[in-house]
N, C-alpha and C positions, 0 to 999 in steps of 0.2 A: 107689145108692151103690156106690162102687166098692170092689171086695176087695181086699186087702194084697196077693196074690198080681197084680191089674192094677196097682195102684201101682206098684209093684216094675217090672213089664213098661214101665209108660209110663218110668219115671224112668232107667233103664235101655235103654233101644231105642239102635239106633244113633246116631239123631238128636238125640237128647237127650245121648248121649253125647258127641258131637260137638261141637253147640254148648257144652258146659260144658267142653271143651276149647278152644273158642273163646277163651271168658270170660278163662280163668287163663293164656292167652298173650296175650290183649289186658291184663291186668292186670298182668304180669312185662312188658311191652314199656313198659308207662308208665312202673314203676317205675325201670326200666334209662334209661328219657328223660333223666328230672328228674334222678335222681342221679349223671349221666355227660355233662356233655354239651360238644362236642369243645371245643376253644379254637381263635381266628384263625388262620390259620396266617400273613398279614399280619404282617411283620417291619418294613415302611418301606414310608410311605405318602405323601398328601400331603394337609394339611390346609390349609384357608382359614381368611385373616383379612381384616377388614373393613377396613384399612389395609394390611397389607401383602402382599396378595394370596396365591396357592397358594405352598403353603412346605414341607419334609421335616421328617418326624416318625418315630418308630419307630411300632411296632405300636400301642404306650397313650396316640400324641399326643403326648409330648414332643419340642418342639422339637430342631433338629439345625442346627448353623451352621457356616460359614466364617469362616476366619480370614485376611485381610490378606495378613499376612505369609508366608502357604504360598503364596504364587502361583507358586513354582517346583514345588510340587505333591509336598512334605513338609513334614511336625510341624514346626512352630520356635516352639510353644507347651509351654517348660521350666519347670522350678523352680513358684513361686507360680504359674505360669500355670496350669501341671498340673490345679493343686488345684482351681481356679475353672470351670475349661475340661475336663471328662473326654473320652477320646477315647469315640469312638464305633466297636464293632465289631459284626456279627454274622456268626459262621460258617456257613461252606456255602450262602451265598445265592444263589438260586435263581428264577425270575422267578415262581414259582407263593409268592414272597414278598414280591412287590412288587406294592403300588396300584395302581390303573387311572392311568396316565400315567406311570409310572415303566418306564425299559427295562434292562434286565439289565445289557449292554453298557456302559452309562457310569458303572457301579459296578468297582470296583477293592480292591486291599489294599495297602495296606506296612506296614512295620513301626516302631512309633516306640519313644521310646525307654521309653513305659508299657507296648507290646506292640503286638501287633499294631492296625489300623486302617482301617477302612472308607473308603475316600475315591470322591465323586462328581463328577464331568466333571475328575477330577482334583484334587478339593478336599480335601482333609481333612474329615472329619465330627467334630465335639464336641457334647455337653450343653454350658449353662452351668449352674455351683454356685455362687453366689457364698458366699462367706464357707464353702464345704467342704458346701452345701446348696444338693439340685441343685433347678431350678426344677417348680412343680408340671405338670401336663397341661398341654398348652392354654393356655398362656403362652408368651411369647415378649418376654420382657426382658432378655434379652441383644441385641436388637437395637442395633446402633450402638454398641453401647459400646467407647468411645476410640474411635472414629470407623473403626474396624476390624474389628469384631464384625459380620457378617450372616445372615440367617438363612438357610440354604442353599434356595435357589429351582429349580424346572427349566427357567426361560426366563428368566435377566437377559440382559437385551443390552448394559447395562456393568455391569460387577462392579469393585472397590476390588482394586487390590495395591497391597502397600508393602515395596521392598526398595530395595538402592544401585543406580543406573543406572550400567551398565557398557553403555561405547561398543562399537563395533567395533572402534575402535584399541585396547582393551583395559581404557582408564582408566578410572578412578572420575570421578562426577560427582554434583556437589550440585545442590540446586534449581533455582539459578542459573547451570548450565552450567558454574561453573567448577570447576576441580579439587580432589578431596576426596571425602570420608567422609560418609554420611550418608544414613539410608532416607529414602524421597523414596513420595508417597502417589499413585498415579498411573490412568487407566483401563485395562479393559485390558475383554477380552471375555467370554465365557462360561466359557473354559478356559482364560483367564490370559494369553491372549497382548496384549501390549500394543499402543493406540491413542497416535496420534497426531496433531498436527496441523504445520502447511505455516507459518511464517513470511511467507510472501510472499502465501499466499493473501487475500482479501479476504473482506467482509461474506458469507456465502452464495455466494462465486463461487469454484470450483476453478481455481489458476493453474498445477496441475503436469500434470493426466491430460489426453492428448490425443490417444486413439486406437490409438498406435501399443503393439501388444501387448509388445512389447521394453523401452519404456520405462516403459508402466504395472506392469508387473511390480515392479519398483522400490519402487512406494508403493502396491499396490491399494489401492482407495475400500471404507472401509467401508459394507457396505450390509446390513445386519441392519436389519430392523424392529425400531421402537421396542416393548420389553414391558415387563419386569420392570427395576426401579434399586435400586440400594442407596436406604433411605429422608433419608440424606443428601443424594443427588441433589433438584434440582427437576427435574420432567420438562418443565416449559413452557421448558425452556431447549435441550431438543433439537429437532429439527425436520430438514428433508430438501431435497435439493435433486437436480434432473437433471442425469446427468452421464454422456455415451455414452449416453445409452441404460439408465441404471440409475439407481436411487434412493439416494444418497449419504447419510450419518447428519452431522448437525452438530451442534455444542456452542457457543454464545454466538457463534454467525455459522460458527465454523471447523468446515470440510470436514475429517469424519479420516477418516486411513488405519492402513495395517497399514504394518510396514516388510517386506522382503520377503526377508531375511536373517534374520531374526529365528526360527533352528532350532527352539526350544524355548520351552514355556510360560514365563514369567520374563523372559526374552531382551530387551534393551532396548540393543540393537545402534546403532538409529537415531540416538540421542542425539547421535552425534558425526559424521555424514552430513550435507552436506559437512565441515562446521564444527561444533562443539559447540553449540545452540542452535537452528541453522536448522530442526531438524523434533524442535518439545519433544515430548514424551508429554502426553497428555490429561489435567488436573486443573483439578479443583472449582472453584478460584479464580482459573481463567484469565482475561484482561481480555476484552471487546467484540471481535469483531472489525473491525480498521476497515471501517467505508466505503467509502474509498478511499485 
């Protein structure tokens, strides 16, 4: 049996001291684990739905949407809108704050008239609240609502705006080409600039682009691949066709284009090119294109 005075020695040696200094910094390092442990730093991300594919959320998965009417790419969600619609901000954004798929670059600020605002590919960013109560995680029921509400996407290939069509001659234009007041709901692309189609063209056949760089400038062919729709769109109603040498996008038979004048996101120049009517903007409830 061992003496008080070898106890002492063994429980005490350096080794034994050590490891029991081991011990009480392995057991302060758990402690410090469990009751400290960092948060996301993930401010905007992109979450999936099983209907309307990858969509923007903030850091806790609420939804983040576009609005219509900003397609010149400001707030013109006022008054009651405010309340239902809150903007979306976060400061000092930073790319070591955003998702895997999300790029620094196509985030933006301005300033509305709630305060400042976070806007994406130009878009304006909002919550929906409806009734002043904002929706929970992982919901997305603001979708489509008034047919202008979408949830903000990083790949639509047509996105909804809705404003007055002003020609290049200056004027105002209603649905039906003729003169007057009136937001008109029309396609446009990722970052607002507006699509169009050709009057004169036929079923799937472009009767304007013909090679010559001078002239297709005028009306480039759109040619994005098909991805992301607003879920008002049907997608089986787009489809593609060759044209030079590139893959042109079409909507119920008609070949669109861009107009080529058209400065700025909103821009909707072409309306009145030659004539008022001859090259509408792309919408929902265009007819067939003929045949022949």
């Amino acid at each position: 049996m061992k003496s008080t005075s070898e106890v002492s020695k063994t429980l005490f040696s350096p080794f034994a001291r050590l490891g029991m200094l081991c011990l009480i910094f392995a057991a302060a390092s758990c402690s410090k684990s469990d009751d400290a442990q960092p948060s996301s730093t993930i401010k905007i991300k992109l979450s999936n739905s099983a209907t309307l594919g990858n969509y923007l959320t903030d850091g806790d998965g609420n939804a983040l949407y576009f609005f219509s009417t900003d397609v010149a790419g400001q707030n013109t969600c006022t008054g009651g809108c405010a309340t239902a619609w809150p903007i979306f901000f976060q400061d000092g954004l930073t790319a070591e704050m955003l998702g895997t798929g999300l790029t620094l670059s196509d985030f933006a600020t301005i300033t509305a008239a709630a305060g400042q605002q976070l806007t994406y590919k130009g878009w304006p960013l909002y919550y929906y609240a409806p009734n002043g109560t904002r929706e929970p995680a992982n919901q997305t029921t603001g979708e489509a609502v008034g047919g202008v509400w979408f949830v903000a996407k990083p790949d639509y290939t047509i996105m909804l705006g809705k404003t007055q069509l002003i020609g290049l001659d200056g004027n105002h234009y209603k649905g039906d080409y003729t003169l007057g007041d009136g937001a008109v709901t029309y396609f446009t692309d990722a970052e607002g600039r507006a699509i169009y189609s050709f009057t004169v063209d036929k079923k799937n056949k472009n009767n304007f682009t013909n090679g010559d760089g001078a002239h297709d400038a005028n009306w480039p062919i759109y040619t994005e691949t098909l991805a992301s729709l607003p879920s008002v769109l049907d997608k089986t109603l787009f489809g593609t066709i060759d044209v030079s040498g590139a893959k042109q996008l079409t909507y119920k038979g008609w070949p669109l284009y861009y107009f080529g004048h058209d400065a700025v996101r909103g821009d909707t120049k072409g309306v009145s090119v030659p004539s008022p009517g001859i090259w509408p903007v792309g919408i929902k409830d265009a007819v067939e294109a003929p045949v022949n």
